[in-house]
N, C-alpha and C positions, 0 to 999 in steps of 0.2 A: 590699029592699036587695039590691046584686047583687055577688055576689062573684066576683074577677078571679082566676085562677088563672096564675101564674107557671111557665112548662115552664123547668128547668134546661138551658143550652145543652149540645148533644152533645158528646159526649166527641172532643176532635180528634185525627184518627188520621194513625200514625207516616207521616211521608211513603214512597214504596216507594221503595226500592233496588235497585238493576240485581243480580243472582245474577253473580257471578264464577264462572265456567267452572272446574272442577277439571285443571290440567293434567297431573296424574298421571292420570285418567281419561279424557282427552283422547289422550291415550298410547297407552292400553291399547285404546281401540278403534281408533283408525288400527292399532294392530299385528294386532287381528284382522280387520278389512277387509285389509289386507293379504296375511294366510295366509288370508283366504277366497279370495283368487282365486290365489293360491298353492296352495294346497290340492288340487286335481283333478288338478294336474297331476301334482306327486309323489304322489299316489295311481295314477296312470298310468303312470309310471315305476315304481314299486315291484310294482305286477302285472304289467305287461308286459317289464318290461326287470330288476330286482330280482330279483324270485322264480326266473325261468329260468335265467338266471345260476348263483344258487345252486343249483339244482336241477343244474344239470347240472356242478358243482363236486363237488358230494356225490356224484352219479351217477359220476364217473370213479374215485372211493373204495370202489364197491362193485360185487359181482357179480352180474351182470345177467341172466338166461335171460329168455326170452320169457315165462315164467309170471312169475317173481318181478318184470317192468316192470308186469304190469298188477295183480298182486294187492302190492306197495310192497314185502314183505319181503325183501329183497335184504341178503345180509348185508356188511359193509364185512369188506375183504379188503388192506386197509392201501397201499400203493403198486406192487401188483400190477399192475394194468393200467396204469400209469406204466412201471413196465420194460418189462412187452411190447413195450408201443409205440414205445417209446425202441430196443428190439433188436431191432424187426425194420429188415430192410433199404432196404421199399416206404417207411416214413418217412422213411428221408433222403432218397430220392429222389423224393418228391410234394412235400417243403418245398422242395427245388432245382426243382423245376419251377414251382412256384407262385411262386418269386421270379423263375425266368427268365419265367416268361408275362407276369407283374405288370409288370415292368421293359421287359420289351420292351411290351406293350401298353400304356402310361401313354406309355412315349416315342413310340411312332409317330401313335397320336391325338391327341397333345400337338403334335409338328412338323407336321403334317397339318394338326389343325385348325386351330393358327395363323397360317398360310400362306393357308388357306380363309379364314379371320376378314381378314387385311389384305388378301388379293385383293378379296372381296367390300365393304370399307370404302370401298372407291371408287364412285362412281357411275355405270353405265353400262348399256345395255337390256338386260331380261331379266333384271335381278338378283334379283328377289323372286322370280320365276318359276322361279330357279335351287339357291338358296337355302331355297325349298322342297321341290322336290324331293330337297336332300342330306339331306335330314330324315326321309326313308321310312327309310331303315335303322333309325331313335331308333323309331321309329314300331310296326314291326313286332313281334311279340314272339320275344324272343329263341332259344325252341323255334323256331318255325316257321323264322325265320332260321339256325339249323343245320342244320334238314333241308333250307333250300333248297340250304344250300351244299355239304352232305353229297353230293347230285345233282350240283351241279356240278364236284365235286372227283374225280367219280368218276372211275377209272383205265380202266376201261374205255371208260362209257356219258359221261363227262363233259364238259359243255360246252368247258370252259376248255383239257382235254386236243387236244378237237377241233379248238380255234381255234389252239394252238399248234402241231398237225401241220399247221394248213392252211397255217401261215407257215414250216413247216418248220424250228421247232425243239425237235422229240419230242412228241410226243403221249402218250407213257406212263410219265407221271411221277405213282411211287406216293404223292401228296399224302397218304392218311388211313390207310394200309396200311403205309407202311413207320416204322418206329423213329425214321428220320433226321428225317424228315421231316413228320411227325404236329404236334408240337407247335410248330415254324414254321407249318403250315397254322391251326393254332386259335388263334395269336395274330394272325396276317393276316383271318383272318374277324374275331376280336374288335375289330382296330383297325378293321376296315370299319363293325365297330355302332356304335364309342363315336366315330369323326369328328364326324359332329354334333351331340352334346354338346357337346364341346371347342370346334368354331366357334360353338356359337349364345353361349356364355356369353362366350368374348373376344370375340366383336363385341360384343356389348353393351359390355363394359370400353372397349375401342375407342370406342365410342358416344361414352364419357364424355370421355373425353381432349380438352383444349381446340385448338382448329384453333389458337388463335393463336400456339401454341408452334412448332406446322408452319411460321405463315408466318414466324414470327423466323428457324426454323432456317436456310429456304430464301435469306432476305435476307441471312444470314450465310456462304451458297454451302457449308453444308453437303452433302455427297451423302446417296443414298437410306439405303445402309447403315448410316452416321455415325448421321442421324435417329430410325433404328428403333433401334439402340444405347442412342443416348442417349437418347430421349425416349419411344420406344412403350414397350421394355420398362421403365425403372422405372415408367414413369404404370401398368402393366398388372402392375404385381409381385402386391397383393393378389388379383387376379382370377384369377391363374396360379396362386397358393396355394390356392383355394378349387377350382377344377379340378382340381390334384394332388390333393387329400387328397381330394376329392367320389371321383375315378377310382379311388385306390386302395383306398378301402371297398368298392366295387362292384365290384370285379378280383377281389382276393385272396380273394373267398367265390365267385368263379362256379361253377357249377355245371350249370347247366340246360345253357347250349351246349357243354362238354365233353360230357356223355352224349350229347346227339342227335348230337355228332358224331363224336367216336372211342369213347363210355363209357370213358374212359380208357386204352384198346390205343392204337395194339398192342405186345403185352409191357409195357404199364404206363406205354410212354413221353409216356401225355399224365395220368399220376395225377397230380393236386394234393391240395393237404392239403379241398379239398371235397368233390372224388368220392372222397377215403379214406374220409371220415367218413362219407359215406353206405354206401360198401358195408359201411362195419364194422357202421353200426348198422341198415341197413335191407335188406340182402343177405345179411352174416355172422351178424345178429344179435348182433353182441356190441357191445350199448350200452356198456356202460364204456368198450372202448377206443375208441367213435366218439363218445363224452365225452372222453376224453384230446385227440383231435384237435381237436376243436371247442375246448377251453381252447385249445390251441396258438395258432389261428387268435384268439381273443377278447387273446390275451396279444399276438401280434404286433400288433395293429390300438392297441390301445390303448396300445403302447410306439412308434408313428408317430403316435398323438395327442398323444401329450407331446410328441415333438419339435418336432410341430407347435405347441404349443402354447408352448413356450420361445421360439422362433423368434419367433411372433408379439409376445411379448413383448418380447424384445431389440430388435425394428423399431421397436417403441411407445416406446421411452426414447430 
C-alpha cells in the first residue's frame, strides 16, 4: 500500500514596499556635497588670503628687528608704529601721491581707451592688425616697460627729448629728475600700459550692445554725440564699473614701475604708499611700520569695494 504524503503550502510572503527616501537625510547630504565643493576654496582663501592678512594686522602691533622676523618673538609694543607712521611727514605725502597717480591714471586709460574701444567698433582695414599691436604695451612686463621708458625719458640721452629739440620745442625737459615733473612722467607711462586693458574689455561691452538701438537712433535723426550719450554709455555702465574697480586695485598697489623708474625720487616726489612700504620693510627694515602701510593700502581698497559694492546694489533694485 502506498502512502501519499501532503507538503503544506508555503508560507506567502509580504508583498515588497517601495523604502520612502528620508528627507531630513536627503538634506544633510546635498548640504555636504555642497561644502565639498565649497570646501577647497575657503580652504584657499583662509591660507592665502586669511592668514596674511592677519599676520600682517598683528605685525603692525609689534617690534620687528631683522632677528626677531625670522626667529617670531617680536614683542607687541601696543600703537607704536601706528604713530610713527601717522607723524612722519613722507606719509601724507605718498597717500597724496598715490591718490593723485590712481586718479590721474584710471582717468587717462579710462578716456583713451574708450575712444580706442569706439574708434576700433567700426569696421575698416587693418583693424585687427591695429588692435593688436595696442596690446604690446598689456603684453610686456611692467619692469622692462619702465626701464624702456626710463631710456627714453632721459634728459640727456633721451629719445622723446631728442625729437622734441628736433621740432624745436626744447629738448631738455627734466621728465624723471626734476620734483615738478616726476610724477606727471610716471603716470603718462602708467596710462601708456593700462590703455589696452581699458580698450580691449569696452570693446567687448561694445561687442554686446544691440545695432538695432543704433539703427532707431539714426531713423530718429539723432546725432553722433546724442547716440553715444544715450545709448553706448548706459548699455556700457556695468562694463565701465568692472574696468574702474579692475584699474584701481592694480593702480593703488603699483610698485614695480615706480622703482625702475624714479625708485620713488626725486626728493620723494614720486613715493606712494607702495614704494613706502617697501623701503620701510625691505630697505629700512622696519617691518611694523611697512605693516602699518600695507593696512592703510588693504583698508583703502576695501573701503572702494564697499562703495563699489552699494553702488552695485542700488542699480540692481
Amino acid at each position: 500500500m502506498t502512502t501519499s504524503t501532503v507538503t503544506a503550502p508555503a508560507a506567502a510572503r509580504p508583498p515588497r514596499t517601495a523604502t520612502v527616501p528620508d528627507p531630513a537625510r536627503q538634506r544633510r547630504r546635498r548640504r555636504l556635497t555642497q561644502w565639498g565643493f565649497v570646501a577647497p576654496a575657503v580652504v584657499f582663501m583662509l591660507l592665502f588670503f586669511g592668514y596674511p592678512l592677519v599676520r600682517n594686522v598683528v605685525m603692525s602691533f609689534q617690534h620687528y628687528t631683522p632677528k626677531t622676523f625670522f626667529t617670531g618673538d617680536a614683542p607687541f609694543n601696543g600703537t607704536d608704529n601706528w604713530s610713527h607712521v601717522f607723524r612722519d611727514a613722507l606719509f601724507g605725502k605718498a597717500l597724496w601721491h598715490t591718490l593723485v597717480f590712481t586718479a590721474g591714471s584710471l582717468l587717462g586709460q579710462f578716456c583713451i581707451g574708450l575712444a580706442l574701444a569706439v574708434f576700433f567698433n567700426r569696421r575698416f582695414p587693418l583693424n585687427g592688425v591695429l588692435r593688436s599691436l595696442i596690446l604690446l604695451p598689456w603684453l610686456v612686463p611692467m619692469v622692462v616697460s619702465g626701464i624702456v621708458w626710463r631710456r627714453i625719458l632721459d634728459q640727456d640721452t633721451g629719445v622723446l627729448n631728442s625729437f622734441l629739440d628736433t621740432l624745436g620745442l626744447g629738448g631738455h625737459t627734466p621728465w624723471l629728475t626734476s620734483p615738478d615733473m616726476a610724477l606727471l612722467a610716471v603716470i603718462l607711462v602708467n596710462v601708456w600700459i593700462g590703455i589696452p586693458f581699458n580698450m580691449v574689455i569696452l570693446y567687448g561691452g561694445l561687442q554686446e550692445i544691440p545695432k538695432d538701438l543704433y539703427e532707431a537712433a539714426a531713423l530718429d535723426g539723432a546725432s553722433a554725440w546724442r547716440t553715444f550719450r544715450s545709448i553706448t554709455l548706459p548699455m556700457l555702465r556695468p562694463v565701465i564699473t568692472v574696468v574702474l574697480v579692475l584699474g584701481f586695485m592694480s593702480t593703488v598697489k603699483i610698485l614695480d614701475l615706480i622703482l625702475a623708474l624714479t625708485d620713488g625720487g626725486p626728493a620723494d616726489a614720486t613715493q606712494t604708499l607702495g614704494t613706502l612700504t617697501y623701503q620701510n620693510s625691505f630697505v629700512q627694515l622696519d617691518f611694523g611700520a611697512g605693516a602699518v602701510v600695507g593696512n592703510v593700502l588693504i583698508l583703502i581698497s576695501a573701503v572702494f569695494a564697499v562703495f563699489y559694492l552699494r553702488a552695485n546694489r542700488t542699480e540692481g533694485k
